[in-house]
PDB file of N, CA, C and O in Angstrom:
ATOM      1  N   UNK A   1     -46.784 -52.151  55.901  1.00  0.00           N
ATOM      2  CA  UNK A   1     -47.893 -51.952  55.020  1.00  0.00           C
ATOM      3  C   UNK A   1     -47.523 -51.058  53.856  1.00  0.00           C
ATOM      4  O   UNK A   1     -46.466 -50.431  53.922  1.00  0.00           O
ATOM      5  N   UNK A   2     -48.140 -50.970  53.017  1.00  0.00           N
ATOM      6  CA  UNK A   2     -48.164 -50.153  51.926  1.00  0.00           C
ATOM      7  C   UNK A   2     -49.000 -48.927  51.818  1.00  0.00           C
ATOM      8  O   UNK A   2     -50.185 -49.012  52.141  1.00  0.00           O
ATOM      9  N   UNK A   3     -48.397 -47.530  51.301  1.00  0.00           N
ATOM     10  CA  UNK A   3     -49.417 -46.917  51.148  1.00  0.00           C
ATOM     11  C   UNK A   3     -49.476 -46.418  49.942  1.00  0.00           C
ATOM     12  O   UNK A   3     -48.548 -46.828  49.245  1.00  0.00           O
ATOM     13  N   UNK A   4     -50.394 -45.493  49.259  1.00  0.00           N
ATOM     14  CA  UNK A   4     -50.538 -44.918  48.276  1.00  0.00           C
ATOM     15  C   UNK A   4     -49.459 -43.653  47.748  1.00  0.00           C
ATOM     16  O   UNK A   4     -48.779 -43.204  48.670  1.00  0.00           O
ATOM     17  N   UNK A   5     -49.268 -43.157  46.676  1.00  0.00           N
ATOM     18  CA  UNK A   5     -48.250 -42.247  46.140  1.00  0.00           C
ATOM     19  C   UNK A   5     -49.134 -40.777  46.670  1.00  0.00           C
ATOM     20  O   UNK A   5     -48.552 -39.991  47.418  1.00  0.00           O
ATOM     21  N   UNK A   6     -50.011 -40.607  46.390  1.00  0.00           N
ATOM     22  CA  UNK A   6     -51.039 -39.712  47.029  1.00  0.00           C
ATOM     23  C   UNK A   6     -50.470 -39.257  48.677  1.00  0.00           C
ATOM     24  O   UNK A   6     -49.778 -38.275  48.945  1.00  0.00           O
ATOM     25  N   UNK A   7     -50.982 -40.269  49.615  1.00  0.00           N
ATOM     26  CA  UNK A   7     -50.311 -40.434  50.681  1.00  0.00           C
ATOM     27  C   UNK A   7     -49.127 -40.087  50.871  1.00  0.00           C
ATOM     28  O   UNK A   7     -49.070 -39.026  51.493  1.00  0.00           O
ATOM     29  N   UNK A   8     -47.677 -40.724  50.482  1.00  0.00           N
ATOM     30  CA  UNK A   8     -46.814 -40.289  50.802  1.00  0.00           C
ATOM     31  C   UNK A   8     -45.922 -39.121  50.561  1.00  0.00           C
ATOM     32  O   UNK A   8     -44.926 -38.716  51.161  1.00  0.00           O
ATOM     33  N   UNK A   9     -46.925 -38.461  48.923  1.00  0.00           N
ATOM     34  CA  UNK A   9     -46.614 -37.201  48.929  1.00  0.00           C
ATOM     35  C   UNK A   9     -46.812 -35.993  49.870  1.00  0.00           C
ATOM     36  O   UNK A   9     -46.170 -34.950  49.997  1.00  0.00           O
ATOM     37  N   UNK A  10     -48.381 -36.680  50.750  1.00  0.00           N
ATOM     38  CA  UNK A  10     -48.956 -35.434  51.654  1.00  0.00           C
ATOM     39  C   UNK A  10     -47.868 -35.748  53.352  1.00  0.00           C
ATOM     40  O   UNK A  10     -47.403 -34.960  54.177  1.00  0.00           O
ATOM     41  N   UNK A  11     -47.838 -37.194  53.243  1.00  0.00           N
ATOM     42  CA  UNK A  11     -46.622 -37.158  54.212  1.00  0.00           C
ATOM     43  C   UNK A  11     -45.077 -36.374  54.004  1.00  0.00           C
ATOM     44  O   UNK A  11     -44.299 -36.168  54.936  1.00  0.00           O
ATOM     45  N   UNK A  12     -44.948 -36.176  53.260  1.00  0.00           N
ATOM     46  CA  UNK A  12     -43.633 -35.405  52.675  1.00  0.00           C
ATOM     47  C   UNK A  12     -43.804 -33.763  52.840  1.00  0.00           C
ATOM     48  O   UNK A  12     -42.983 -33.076  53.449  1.00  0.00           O
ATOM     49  N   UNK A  13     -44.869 -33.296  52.273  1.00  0.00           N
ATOM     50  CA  UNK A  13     -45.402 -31.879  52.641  1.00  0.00           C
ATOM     51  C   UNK A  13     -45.566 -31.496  54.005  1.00  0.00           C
ATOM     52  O   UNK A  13     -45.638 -30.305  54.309  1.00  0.00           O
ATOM     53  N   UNK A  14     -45.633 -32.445  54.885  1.00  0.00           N
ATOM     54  CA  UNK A  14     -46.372 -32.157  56.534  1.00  0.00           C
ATOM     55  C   UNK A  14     -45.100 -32.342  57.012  1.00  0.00           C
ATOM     56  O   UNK A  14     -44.870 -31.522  57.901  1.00  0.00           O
ATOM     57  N   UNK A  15     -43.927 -33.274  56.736  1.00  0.00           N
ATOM     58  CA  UNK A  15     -42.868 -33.588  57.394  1.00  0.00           C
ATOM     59  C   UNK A  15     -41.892 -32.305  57.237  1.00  0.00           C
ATOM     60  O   UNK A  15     -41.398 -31.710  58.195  1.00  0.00           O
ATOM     61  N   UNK A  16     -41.694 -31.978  55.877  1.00  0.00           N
ATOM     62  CA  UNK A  16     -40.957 -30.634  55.106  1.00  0.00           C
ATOM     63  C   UNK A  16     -41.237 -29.487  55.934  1.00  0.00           C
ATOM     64  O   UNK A  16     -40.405 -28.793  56.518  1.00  0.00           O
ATOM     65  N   UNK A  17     -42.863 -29.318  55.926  1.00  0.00           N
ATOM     66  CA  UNK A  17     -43.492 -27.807  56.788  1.00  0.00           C
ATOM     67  C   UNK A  17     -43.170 -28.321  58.360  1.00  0.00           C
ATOM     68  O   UNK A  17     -42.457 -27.590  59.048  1.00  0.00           O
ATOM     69  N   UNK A  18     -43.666 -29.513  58.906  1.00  0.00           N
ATOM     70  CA  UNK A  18     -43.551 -29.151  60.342  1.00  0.00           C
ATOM     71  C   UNK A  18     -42.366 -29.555  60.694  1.00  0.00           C
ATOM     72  O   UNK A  18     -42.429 -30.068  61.812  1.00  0.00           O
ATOM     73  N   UNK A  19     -40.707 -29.568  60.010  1.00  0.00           N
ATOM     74  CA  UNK A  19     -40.129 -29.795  60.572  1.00  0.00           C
ATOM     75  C   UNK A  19     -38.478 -28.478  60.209  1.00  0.00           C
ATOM     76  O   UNK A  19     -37.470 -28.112  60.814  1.00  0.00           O
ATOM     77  N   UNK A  20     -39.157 -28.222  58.854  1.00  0.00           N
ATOM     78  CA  UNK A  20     -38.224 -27.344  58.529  1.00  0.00           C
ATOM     79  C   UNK A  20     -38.491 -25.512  58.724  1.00  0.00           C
ATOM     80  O   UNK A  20     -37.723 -24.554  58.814  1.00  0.00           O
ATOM     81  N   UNK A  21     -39.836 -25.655  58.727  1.00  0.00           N
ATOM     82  CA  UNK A  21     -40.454 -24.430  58.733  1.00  0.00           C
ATOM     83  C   UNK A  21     -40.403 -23.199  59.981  1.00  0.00           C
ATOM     84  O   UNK A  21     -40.190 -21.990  59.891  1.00  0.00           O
ATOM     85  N   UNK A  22     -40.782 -24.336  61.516  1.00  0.00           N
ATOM     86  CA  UNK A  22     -40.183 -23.529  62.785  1.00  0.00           C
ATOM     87  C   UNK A  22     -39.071 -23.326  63.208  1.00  0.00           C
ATOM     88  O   UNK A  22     -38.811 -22.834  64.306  1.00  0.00           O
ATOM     89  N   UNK A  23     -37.920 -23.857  61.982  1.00  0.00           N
ATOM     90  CA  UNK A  23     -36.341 -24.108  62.330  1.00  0.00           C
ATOM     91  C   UNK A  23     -35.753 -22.840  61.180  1.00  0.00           C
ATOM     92  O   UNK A  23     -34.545 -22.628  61.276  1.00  0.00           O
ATOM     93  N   UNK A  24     -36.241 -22.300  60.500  1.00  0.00           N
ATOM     94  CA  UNK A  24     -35.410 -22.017  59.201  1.00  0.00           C
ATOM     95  C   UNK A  24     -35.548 -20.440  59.711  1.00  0.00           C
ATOM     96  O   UNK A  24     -34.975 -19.809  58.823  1.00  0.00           O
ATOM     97  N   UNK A  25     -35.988 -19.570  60.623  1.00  0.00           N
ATOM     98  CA  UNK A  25     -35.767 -18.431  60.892  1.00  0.00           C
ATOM     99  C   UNK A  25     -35.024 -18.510  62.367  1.00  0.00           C
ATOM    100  O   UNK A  25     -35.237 -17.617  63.186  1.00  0.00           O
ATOM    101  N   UNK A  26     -34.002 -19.792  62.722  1.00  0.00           N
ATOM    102  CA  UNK A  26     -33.732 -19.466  63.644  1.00  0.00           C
ATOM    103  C   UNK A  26     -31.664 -19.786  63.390  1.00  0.00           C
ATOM    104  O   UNK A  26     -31.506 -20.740  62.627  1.00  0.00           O
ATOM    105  N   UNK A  27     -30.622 -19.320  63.765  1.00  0.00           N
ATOM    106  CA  UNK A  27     -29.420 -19.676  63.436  1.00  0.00           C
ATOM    107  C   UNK A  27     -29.009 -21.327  63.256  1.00  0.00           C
ATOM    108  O   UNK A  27     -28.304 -21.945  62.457  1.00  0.00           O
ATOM    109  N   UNK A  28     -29.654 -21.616  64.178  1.00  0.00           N
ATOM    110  CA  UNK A  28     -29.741 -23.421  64.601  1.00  0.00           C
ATOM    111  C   UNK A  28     -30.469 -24.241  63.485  1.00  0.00           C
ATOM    112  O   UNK A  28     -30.338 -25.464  63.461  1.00  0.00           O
ATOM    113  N   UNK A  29     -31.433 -23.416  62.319  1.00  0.00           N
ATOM    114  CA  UNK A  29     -31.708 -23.877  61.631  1.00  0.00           C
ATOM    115  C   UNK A  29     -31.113 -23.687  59.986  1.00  0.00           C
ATOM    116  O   UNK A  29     -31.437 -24.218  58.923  1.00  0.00           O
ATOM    117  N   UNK A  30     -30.152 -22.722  60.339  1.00  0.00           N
ATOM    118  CA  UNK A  30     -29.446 -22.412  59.036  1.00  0.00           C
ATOM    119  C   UNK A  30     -28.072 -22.215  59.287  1.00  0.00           C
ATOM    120  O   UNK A  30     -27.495 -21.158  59.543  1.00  0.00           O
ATOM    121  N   UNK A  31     -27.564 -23.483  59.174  1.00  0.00           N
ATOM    122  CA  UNK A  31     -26.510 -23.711  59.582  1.00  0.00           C
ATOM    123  C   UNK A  31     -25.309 -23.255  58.704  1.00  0.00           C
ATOM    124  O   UNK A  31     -24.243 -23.537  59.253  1.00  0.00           O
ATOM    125  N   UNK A  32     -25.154 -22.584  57.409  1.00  0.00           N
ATOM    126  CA  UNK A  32     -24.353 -22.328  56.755  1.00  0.00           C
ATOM    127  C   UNK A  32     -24.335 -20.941  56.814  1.00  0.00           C
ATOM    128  O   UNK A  32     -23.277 -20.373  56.541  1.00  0.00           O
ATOM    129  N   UNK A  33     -25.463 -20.194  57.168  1.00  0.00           N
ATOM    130  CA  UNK A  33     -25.817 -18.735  58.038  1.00  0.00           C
ATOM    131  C   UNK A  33     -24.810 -18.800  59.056  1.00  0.00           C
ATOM    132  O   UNK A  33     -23.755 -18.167  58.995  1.00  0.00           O
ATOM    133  N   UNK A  34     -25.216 -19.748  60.215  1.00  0.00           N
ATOM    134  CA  UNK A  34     -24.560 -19.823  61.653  1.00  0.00           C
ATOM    135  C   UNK A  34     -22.984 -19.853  61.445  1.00  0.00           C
ATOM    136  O   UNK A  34     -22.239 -19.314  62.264  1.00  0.00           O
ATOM    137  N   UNK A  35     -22.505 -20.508  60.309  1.00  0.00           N
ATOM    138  CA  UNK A  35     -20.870 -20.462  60.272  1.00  0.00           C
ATOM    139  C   UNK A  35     -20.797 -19.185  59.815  1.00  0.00           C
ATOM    140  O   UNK A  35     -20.134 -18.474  60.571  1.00  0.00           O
ATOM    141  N   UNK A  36     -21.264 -18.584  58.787  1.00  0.00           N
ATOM    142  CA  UNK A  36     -20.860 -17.175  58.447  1.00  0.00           C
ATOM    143  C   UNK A  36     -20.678 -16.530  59.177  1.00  0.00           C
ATOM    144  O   UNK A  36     -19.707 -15.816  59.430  1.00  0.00           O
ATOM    145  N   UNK A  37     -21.930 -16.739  59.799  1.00  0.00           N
ATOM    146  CA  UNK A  37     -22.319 -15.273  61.345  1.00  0.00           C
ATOM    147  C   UNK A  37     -21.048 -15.330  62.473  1.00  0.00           C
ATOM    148  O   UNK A  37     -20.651 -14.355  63.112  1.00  0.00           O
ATOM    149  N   UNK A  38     -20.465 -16.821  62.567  1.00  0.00           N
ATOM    150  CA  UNK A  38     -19.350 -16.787  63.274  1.00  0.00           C
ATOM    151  C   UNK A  38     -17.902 -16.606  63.136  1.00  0.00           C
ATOM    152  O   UNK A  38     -17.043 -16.465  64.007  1.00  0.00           O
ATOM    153  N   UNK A  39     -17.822 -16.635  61.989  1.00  0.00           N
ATOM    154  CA  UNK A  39     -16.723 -16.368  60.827  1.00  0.00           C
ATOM    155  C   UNK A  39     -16.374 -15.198  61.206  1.00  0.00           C
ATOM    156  O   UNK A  39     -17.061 -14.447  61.898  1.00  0.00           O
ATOM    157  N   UNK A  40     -15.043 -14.929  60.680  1.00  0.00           N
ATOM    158  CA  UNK A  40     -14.238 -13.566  60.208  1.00  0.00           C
ATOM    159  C   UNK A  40     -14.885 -12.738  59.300  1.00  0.00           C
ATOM    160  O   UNK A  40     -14.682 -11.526  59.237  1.00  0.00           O
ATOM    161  N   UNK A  41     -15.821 -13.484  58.445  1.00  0.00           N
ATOM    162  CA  UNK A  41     -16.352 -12.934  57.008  1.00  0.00           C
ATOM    163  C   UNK A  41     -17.509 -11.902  57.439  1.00  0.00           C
ATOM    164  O   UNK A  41     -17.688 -10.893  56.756  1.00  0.00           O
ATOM    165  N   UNK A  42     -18.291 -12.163  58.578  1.00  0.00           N
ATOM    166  CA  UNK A  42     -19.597 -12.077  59.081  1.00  0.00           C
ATOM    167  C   UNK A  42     -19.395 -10.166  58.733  1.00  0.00           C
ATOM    168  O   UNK A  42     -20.040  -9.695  57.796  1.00  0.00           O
ATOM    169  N   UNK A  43     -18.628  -9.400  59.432  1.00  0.00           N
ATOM    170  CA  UNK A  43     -18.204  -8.269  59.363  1.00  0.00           C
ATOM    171  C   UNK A  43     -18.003  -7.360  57.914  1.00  0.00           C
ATOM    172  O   UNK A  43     -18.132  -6.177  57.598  1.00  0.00           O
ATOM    173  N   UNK A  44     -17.691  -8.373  57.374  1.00  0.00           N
ATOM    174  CA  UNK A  44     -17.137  -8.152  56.321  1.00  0.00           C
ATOM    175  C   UNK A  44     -18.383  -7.506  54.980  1.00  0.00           C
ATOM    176  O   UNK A  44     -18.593  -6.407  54.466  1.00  0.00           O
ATOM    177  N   UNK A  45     -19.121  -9.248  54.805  1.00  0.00           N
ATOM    178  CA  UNK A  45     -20.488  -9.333  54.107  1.00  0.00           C
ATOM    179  C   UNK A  45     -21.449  -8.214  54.928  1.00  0.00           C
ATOM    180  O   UNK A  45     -22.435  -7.934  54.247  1.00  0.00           O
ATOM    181  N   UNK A  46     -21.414  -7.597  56.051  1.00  0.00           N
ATOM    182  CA  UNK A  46     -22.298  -6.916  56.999  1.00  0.00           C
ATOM    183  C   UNK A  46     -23.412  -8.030  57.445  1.00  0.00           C
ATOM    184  O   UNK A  46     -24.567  -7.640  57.616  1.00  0.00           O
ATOM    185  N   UNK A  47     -23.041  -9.602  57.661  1.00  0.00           N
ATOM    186  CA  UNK A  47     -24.338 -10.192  58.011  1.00  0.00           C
ATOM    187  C   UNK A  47     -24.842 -10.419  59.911  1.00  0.00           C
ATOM    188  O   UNK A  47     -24.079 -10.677  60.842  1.00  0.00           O
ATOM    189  N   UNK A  48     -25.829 -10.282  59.943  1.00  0.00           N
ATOM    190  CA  UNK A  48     -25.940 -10.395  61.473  1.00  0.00           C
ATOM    191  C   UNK A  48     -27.383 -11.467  61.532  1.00  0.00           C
ATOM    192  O   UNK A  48     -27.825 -12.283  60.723  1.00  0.00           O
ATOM    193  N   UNK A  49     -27.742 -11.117  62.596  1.00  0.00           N
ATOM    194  CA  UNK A  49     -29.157 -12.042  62.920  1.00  0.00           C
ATOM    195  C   UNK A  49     -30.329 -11.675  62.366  1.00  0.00           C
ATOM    196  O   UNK A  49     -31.319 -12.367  62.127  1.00  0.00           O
ATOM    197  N   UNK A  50     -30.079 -10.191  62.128  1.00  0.00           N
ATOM    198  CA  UNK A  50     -31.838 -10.243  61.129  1.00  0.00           C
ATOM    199  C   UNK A  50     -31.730 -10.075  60.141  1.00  0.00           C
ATOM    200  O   UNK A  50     -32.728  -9.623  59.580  1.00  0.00           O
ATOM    201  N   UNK A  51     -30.365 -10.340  59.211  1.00  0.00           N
ATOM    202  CA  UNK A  51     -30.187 -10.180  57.792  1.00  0.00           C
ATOM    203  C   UNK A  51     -30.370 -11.191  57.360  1.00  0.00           C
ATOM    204  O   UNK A  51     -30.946 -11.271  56.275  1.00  0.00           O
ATOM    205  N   UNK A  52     -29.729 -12.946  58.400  1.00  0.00           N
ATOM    206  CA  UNK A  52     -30.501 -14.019  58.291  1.00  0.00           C
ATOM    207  C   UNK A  52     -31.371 -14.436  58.442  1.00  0.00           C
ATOM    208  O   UNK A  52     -31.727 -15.496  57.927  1.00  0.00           O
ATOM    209  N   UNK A  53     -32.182 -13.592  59.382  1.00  0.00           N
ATOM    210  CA  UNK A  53     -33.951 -13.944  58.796  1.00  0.00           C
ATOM    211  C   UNK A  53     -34.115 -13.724  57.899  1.00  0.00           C
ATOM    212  O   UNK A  53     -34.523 -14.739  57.334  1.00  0.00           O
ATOM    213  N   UNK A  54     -34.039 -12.528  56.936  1.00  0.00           N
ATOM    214  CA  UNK A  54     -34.497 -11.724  56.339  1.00  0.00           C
ATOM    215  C   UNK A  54     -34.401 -12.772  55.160  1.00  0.00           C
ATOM    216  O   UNK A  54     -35.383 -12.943  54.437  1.00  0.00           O
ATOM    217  N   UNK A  55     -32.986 -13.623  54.916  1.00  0.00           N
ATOM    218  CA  UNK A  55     -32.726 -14.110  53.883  1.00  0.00           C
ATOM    219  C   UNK A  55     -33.541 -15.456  53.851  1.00  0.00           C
ATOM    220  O   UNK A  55     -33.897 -16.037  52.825  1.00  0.00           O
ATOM    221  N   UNK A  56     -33.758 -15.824  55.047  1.00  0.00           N
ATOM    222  CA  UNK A  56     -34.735 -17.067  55.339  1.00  0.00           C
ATOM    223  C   UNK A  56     -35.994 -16.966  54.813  1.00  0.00           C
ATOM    224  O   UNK A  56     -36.563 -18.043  54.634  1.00  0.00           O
ATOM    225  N   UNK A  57     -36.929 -15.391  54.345  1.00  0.00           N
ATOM    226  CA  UNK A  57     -38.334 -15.173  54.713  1.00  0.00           C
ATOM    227  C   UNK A  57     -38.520 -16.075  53.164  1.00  0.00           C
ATOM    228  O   UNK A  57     -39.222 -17.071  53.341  1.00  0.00           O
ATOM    229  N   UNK A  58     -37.960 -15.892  51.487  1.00  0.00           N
ATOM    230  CA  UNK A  58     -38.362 -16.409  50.837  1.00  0.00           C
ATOM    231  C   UNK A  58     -38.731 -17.631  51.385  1.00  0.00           C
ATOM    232  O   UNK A  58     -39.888 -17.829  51.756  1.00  0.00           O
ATOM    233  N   UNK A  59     -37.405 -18.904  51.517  1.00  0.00           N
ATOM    234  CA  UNK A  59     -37.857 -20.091  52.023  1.00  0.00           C
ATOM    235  C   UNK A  59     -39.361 -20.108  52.998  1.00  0.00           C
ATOM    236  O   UNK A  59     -40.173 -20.930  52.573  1.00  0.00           O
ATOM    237  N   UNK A  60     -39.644 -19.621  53.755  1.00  0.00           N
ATOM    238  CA  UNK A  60     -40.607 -19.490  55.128  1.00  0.00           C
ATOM    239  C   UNK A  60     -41.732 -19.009  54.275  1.00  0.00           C
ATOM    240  O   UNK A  60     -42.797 -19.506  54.641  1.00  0.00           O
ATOM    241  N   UNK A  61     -41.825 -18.325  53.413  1.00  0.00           N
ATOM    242  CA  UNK A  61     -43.072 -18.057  52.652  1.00  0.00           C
ATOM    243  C   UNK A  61     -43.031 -19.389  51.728  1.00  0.00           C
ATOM    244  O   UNK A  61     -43.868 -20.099  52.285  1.00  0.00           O
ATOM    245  N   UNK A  62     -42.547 -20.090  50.676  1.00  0.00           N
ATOM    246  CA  UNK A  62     -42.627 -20.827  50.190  1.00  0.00           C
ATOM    247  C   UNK A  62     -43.160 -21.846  50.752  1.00  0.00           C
ATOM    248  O   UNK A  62     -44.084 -22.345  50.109  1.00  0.00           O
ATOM    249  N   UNK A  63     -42.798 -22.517  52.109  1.00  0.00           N
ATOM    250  CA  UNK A  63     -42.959 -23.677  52.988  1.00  0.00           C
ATOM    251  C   UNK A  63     -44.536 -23.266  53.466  1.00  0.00           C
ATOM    252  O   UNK A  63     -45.406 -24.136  53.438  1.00  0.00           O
ATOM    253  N   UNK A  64     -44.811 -22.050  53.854  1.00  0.00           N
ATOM    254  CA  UNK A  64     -45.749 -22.027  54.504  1.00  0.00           C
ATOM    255  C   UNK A  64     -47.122 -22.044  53.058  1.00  0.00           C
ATOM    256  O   UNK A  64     -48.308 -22.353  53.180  1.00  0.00           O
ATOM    257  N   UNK A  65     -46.562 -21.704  52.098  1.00  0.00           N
ATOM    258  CA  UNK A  65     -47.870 -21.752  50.804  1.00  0.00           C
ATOM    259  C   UNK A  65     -47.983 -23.499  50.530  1.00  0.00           C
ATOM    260  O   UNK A  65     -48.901 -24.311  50.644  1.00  0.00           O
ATOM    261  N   UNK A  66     -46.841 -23.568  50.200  1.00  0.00           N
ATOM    262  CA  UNK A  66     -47.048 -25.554  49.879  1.00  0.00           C
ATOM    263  C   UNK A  66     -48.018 -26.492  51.652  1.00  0.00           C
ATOM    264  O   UNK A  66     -48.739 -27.485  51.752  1.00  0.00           O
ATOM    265  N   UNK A  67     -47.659 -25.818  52.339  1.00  0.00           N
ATOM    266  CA  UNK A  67     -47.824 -25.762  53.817  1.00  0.00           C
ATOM    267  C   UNK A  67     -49.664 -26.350  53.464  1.00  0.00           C
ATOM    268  O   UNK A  67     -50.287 -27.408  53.551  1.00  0.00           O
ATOM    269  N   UNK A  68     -49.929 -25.013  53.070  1.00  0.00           N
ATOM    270  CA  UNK A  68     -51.264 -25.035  53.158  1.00  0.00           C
ATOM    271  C   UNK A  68     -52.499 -25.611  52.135  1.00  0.00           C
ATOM    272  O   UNK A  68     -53.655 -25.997  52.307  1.00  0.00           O
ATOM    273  N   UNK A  69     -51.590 -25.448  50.976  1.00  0.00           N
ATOM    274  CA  UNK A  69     -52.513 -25.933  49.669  1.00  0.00           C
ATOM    275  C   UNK A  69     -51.977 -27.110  49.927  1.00  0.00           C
ATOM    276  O   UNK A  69     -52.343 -27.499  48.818  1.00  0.00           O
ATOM    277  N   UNK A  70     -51.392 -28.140  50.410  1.00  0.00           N
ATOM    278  CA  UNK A  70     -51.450 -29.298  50.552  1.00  0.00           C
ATOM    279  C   UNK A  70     -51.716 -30.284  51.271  1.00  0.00           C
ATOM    280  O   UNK A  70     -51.613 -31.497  51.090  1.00  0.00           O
ATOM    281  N   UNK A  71     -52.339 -29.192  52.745  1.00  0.00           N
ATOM    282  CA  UNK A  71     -53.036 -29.665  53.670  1.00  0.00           C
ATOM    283  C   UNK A  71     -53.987 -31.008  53.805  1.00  0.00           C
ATOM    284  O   UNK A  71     -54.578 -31.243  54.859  1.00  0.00           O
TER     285      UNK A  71
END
């Protein structure tokens, strides 16, 4: 079937938030984090597990505003 541009934009917003949003504060969801963190470098940069949240929260605020005004 066909649907409307309307439609598949709000499908795109719901797919984006509910699929990237409970993943992106976790290592498993930031996978270029997760190589650092395992890296030689990790020590180096000083990065650990809550410096990659920390760096996640822009994204996680962004997702969660489009999140909602597009409900």
């Amino acid at each position: 079937g066909e649907i409307t541009r309307a439609h598949f934009e709000t499908l795109a917003v719901s797919i984006n938030t509910g699929t990237n949003l409970p993943s992106v504060a976790t290592p498993n969801g930031q996978a270029a984090f997760l190589f650092l963190l395992t890296s030689a470098l990790a020590p180096i940069i000083r990065l650990g597990y809550g410096r990659m949240v920390y760096m996640a929260l822009p994204y996680t605020i962004v997702l969660t505003i489009v999140g909602y005004l597009f409900q």
